[in-house]
Structures are given as C-alpha cells and as structure tokens.
C-alpha positions as CSV (number, residue, x, y, z in Angstrom):
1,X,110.0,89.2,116.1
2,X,110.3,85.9,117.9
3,X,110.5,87.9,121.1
4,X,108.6,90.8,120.7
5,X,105.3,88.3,119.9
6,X,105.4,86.9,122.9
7,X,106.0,90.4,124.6
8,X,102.3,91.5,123.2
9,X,100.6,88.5,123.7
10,X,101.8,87.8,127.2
11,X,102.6,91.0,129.0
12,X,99.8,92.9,127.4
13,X,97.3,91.2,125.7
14,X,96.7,88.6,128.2
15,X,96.8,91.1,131.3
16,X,94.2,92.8,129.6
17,X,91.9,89.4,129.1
18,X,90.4,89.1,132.3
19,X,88.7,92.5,132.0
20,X,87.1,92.2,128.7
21,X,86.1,88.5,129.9
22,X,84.0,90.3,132.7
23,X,82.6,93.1,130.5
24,X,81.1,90.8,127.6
25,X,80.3,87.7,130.5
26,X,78.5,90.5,132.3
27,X,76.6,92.2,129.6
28,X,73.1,94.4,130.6
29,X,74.5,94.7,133.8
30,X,77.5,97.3,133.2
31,X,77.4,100.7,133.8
32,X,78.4,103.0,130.8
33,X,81.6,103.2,132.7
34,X,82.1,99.6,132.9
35,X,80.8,98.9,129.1
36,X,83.3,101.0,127.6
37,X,86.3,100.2,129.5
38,X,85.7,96.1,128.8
39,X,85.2,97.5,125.2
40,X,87.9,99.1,125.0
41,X,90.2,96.7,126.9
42,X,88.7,94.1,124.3
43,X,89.7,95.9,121.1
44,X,92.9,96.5,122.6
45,X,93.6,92.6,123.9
46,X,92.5,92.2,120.3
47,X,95.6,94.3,118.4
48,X,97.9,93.1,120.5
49,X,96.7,89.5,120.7
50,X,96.7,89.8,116.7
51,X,99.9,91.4,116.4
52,X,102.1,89.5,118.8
53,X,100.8,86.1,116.6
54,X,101.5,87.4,113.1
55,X,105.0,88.6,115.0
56,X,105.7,85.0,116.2
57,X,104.7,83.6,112.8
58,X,107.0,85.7,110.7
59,X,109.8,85.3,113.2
60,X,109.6,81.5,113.3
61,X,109.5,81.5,109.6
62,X,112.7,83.6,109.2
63,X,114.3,80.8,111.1
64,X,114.0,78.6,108.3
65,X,114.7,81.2,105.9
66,X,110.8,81.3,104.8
67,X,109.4,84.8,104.0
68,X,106.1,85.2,104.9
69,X,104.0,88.0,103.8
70,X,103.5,91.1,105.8
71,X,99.6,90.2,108.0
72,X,99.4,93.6,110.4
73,X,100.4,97.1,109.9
74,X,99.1,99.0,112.8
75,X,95.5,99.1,111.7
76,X,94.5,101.5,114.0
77,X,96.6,104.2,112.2
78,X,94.1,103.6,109.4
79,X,92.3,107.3,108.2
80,X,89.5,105.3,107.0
81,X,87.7,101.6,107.4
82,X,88.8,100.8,103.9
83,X,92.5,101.2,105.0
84,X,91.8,99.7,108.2
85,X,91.5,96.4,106.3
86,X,94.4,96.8,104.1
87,X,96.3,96.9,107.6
88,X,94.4,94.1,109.7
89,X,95.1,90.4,108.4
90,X,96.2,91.4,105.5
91,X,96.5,88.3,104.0
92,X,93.3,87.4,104.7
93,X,92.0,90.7,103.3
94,X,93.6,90.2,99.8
95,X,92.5,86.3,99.8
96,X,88.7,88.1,99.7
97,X,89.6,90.5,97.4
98,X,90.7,88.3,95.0
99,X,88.6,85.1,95.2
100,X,85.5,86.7,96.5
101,X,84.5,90.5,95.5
102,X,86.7,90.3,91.8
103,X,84.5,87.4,90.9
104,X,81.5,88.6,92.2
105,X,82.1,92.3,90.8
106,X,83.2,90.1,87.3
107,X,79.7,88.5,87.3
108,X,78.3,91.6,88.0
109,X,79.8,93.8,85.1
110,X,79.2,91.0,82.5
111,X,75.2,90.8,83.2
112,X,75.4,94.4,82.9
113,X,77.3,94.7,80.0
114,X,74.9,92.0,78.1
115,X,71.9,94.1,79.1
116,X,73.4,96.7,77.5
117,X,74.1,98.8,80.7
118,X,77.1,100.7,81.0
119,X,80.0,99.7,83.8
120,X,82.4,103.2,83.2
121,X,83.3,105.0,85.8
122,X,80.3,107.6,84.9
123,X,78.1,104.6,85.8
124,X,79.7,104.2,89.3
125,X,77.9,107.8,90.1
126,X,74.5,106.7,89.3
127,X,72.4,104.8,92.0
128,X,71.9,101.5,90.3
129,X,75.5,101.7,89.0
130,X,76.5,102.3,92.2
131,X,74.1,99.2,94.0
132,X,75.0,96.8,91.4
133,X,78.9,97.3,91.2
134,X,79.9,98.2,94.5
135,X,77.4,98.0,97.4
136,X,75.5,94.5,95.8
137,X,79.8,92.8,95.8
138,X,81.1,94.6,99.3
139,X,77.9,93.7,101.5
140,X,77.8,89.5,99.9
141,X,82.0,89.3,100.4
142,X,82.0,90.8,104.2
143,X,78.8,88.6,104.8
144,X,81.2,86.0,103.7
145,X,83.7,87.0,105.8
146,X,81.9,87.3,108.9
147,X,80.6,83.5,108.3
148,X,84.3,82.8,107.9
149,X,85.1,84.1,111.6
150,X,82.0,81.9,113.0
151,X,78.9,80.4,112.6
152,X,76.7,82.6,114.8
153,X,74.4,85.5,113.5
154,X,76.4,87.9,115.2
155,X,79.6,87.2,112.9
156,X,77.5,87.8,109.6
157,X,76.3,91.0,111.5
158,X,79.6,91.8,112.4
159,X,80.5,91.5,108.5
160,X,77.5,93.6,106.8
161,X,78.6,96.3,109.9
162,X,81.9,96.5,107.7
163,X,80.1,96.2,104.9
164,X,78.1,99.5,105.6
165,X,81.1,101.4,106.4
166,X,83.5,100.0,103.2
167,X,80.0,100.9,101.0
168,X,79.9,104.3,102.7
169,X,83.5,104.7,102.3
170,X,83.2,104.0,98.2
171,X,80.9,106.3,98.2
172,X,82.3,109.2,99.9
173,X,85.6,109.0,97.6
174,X,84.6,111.4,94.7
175,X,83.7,114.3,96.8
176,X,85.8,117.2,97.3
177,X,87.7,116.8,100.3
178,X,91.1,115.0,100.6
179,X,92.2,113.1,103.1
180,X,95.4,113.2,104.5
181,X,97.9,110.8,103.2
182,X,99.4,107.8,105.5
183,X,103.4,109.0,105.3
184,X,104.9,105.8,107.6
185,X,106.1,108.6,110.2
186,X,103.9,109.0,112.9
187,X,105.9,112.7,113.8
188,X,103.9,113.6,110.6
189,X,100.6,112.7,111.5
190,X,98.3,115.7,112.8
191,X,95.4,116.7,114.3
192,X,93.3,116.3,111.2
193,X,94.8,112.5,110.9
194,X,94.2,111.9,114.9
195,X,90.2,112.9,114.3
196,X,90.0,110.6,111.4
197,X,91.6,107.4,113.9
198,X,89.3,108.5,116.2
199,X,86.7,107.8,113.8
200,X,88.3,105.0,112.8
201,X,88.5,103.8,116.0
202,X,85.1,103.9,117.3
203,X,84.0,102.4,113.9
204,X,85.6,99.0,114.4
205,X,85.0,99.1,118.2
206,X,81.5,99.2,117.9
207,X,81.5,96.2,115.0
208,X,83.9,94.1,117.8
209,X,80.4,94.1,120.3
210,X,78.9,91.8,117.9
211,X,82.4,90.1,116.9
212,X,83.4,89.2,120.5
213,X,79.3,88.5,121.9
214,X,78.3,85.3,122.7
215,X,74.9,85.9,120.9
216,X,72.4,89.2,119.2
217,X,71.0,89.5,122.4
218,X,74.1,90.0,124.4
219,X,75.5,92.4,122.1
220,X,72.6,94.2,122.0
221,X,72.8,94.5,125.8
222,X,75.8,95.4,125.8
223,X,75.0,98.4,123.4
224,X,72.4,99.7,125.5
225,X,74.7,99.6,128.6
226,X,77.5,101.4,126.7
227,X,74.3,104.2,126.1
228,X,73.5,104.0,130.2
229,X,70.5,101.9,130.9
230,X,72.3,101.1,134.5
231,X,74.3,104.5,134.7
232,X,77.0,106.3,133.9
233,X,78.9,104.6,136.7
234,X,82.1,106.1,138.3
235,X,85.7,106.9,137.0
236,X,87.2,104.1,139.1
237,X,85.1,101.7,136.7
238,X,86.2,103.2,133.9
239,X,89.9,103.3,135.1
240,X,89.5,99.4,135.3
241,X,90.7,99.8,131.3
242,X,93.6,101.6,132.5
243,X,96.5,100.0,130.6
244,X,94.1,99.9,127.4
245,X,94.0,103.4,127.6
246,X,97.3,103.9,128.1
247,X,98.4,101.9,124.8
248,X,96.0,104.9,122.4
249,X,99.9,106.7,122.1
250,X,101.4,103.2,121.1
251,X,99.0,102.3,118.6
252,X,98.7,105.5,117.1
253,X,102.2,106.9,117.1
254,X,104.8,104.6,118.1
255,X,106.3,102.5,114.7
256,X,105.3,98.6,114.8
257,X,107.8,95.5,114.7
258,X,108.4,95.8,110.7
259,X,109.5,99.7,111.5
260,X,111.7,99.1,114.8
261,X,113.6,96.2,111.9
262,X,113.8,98.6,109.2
263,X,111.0,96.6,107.3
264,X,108.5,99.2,106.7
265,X,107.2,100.6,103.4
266,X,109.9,103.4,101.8
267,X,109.5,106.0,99.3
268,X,106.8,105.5,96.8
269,X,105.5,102.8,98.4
270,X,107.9,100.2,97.5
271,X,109.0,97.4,100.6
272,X,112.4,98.0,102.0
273,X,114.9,95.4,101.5
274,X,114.3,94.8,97.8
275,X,116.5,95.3,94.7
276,X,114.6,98.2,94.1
277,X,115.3,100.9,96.9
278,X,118.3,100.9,99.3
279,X,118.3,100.0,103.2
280,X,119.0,103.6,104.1
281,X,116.2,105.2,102.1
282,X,114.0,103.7,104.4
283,X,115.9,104.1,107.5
284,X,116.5,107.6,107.0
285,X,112.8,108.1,107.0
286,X,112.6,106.4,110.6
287,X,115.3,107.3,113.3
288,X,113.9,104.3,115.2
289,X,114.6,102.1,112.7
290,X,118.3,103.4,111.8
291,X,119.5,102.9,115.5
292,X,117.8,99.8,115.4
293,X,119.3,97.9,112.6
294,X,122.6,97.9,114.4
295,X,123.5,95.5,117.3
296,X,124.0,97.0,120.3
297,X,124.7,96.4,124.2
298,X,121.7,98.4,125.3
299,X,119.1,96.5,123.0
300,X,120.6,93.2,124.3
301,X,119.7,94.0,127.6
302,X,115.9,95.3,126.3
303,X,115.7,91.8,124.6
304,X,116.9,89.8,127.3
305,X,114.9,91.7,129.9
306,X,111.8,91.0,127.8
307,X,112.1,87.3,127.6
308,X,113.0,87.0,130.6
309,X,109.7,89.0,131.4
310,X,107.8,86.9,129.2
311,X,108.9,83.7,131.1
312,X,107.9,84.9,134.8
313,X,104.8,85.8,133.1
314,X,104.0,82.3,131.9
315,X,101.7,81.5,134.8
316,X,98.5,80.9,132.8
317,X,97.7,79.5,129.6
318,X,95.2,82.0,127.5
319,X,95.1,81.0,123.8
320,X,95.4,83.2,121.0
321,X,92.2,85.3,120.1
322,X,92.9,84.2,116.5
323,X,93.6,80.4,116.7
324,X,90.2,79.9,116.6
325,X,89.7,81.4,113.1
C-alpha cells in the first residue's frame, strides 16, 4: 500500500492536475470539448488523488501494526449514488450516518409518533411519510456535509446535489425492477451494470463542477460551456483528457489495492482475513489476488520499478486534493 499510494498520487493524479487546473481557472471560455475533458481529468485526479492517500494511510499504519478501517472501495463501480457513498470515504460516510441522519431521523420519528402519526414502513410510501422521514433527514445531513468540505455556497450546493440523488434513490427502491448485485469480480459485471456506472458516473461528475469551483458563478459557467455556449470545439481538445480516459477500464474493471492484497470482501459479505472465513475463500474468488499474495521475483521488480518511478517523478510538490478537508 505504501508504494502503490504514491504510485496514484504521483504518476497519475498529479500528471493529470495541470489540465483540470486550466479547465476550472478558465471557466466560460471552454469549448464543450475543453469543459468535458478538464471535467473529466478532474473527477479522475480526484479518485486517484483520494485513493493513493487512503493507500498511504493504511500502509503507514500497518507499520506500526495499527488497523485502520477500509476509506475507498472503487466508488466508481457503484450501481447507484447511494453505493457510491458507501465506497467513497467511507469513514467519513458512516461518521454522518451515525451522528448526523440517525439523530435527525430519531427526532423525526418521535414528533411523529407523539402526534400520533405513524412511522411503519407503510408510512414510508405516503408523501409526508416520505418528506418527513427520509427527504426532510438526507437533504439537512448532506447540507452538512457539504459545509464540512468548505465554507463557500458552492459546497452546500454540492451537498443538497447529493442530496437530490440519495432522496431520488430512496425513493426509487420499492419499484419493480432489481438492480444488479455488486459480486467483487469485475469479469461478472455486464452491460446492464456498465449503464448503471455510466449513470453513476455522470451523476457525481456533474456535482464535482460545484465541488472543485472557485464560486456559483464559475460553476455555472462552466455548465453552460460543457452545454456549448463557445462550441463544440475539436477532438484534439478533448484528447487533452487523454490519460483520464484511458483510466474508465481501471476504475471500472480492474480490482483495487484491498483486492491485488487479498483484502477484499468474500462470500456473504464478510472481510477476508477474519476468524470467520478462510484466506482462500476469498482468493479463489479473485485470480489477481491469489497470485498476488505470494512473493515473487516478478512483483519485486513491478515494486521496485514503481518507486523508483515515483522518485524521478518527484519534481514538483502538488498537495493532496484531500488535505484540505
């Protein structure tokens, strides 16, 4: 982990930095070509950014024989917004759920229940039921949450944005169609799964404008280039995202860090590496993972040729994304 960090942060995310700088310093003057390249180069500095820190973090703590909690899963895998978060800073994620929407959604259920109202399931499926216990607590906790990431109006927009979609998602649970299942292998992930990340995808892109914006009104310009007010532009502007677009496959198919280490969930959704289920249960789901766990000459080399990638690469200091927060 201690080495693979770096690898994101340095090799990817921070060769992707100077793009999305230019796209979001230069907003309402982009062509649609332009606009969606730095926005797409941003959300994708972004994962990796994220992801090579939580890597670090859990590495250096190993060190000293401290176990942190898993903090990213490959949120862009997510079918839906509301799994998206259960992937992204995870921690974070259940530090709101637990001190922020419980309480809220306690107060909530104990006015109602002294007013007589009823807070079943059957009242979930009635508007004010509905309002009161799930849109009233999820809008008021991701406000929260985007005042937690900054100050500016454009983080609390940023929040309610998530908001909306975890409301919308609530909501569209009880009708008839499943959804496909996240199975931890992404050889099992089709079509119908790639349309949902594609969804996915897009969702949180657009909520980044306002997350990564200096203020409203540059994210608001920056919307209204991304929807050609100066042009669609050419393909060599939108190749500037290159690389970003070349990481889709990674993020949505190749396993993460806790896979490639045999960490990932196993069957039933129980960790690997506890008392409860055996190394090679998990490892049997994930080839990668079972050539992985063994030491061998050829990884060396992979390991040693990415640090020493990592240190010729150390030619200009660009802090984390995340420090900040």
């Amino acid at each position: 982990m201690v080495r693979n960090g770096p690898g994101k942060k340095v090799l990817i995310a921070d060769r992707l930095a100077p793009t999305a700088e230019i796209a979001f310093h230069h907003a309402g003057e982009l062509s649609t070509a332009n606009a969606w390249a730095g926005l797409i180069v941003y959300s994708m500095q972004l994962y990796f950014d994220f992801s090579g820190y939580s890597d670090m973090a859990l590495g250096l703590a190993r060190i000293f024989s401290i176990r942190f909690p898993l903090n990213f899963d490959s949120p862009y895998k997510a079918t839906s917004v509301t799994e998206y978060w259960q992937r992204w800073h995870m921690t974070l994620t259940r530090y709101i759920t637990l001190y922020l929407y419980n309480p809220i959604l306690l107060s909530v259920q104990r006015r109602r229940v002294a007013r007589g109202k009823k807070i079943s399931r059957k009242a979930l499926v009635t508007v004010s039921g509905f309002t009161a216990m799930v849109t009233y607590p999820t809008m008021v906790t991701m406000a929260l949450t985007g005042i937690w990431h900054g100050a500016g109006l454009q983080f609390i927009v940023f929040g309610l944005i998530h908001g909306v979609y975890l409301t919308a998602n609530q909501a569209w649970r009880p009708l008839p169609p499943a959804r496909p299942q996240y199975s931890g292998a992404a050889a099992a992930r089709g079509s119908g799964a790639l349309c949902h990340d594609d969804r996915v995808y897009l969702q949180v892109s657009f909520a980044l404008i306002f997350f990564r914006s200096e203020s409203m009104g540059s994210a608001f310009a920056l919307i209204a280039d991304l929807f050609g007010r100066h042009g669609a532009g050419t393909m060599d502007e939108l190749m500037a995202g290159g690389l970003a677009f070349a990481l889709f496959p990674v993020v949505w198919f190749f396993p993460n860090t806790q896979q490639i280490l045999g960490q990932e969930t196993g069957p039933g959704g129980i960790a690997c590496r506890t008392r409860h289920v055996r190394r090679q249960s998990c490892t049997r789901a994930n080839p990668v993972s079972r050539a992985s766990l063994a030491p061998e000459f050829g990884w060396a080399v992979v390991m040693a040729v990415l640090f020493f990638a990592v240190l010729a690469n150390l030619d200009s200091p660009v802090r984390f994304l995340y420090f900040q927060f």
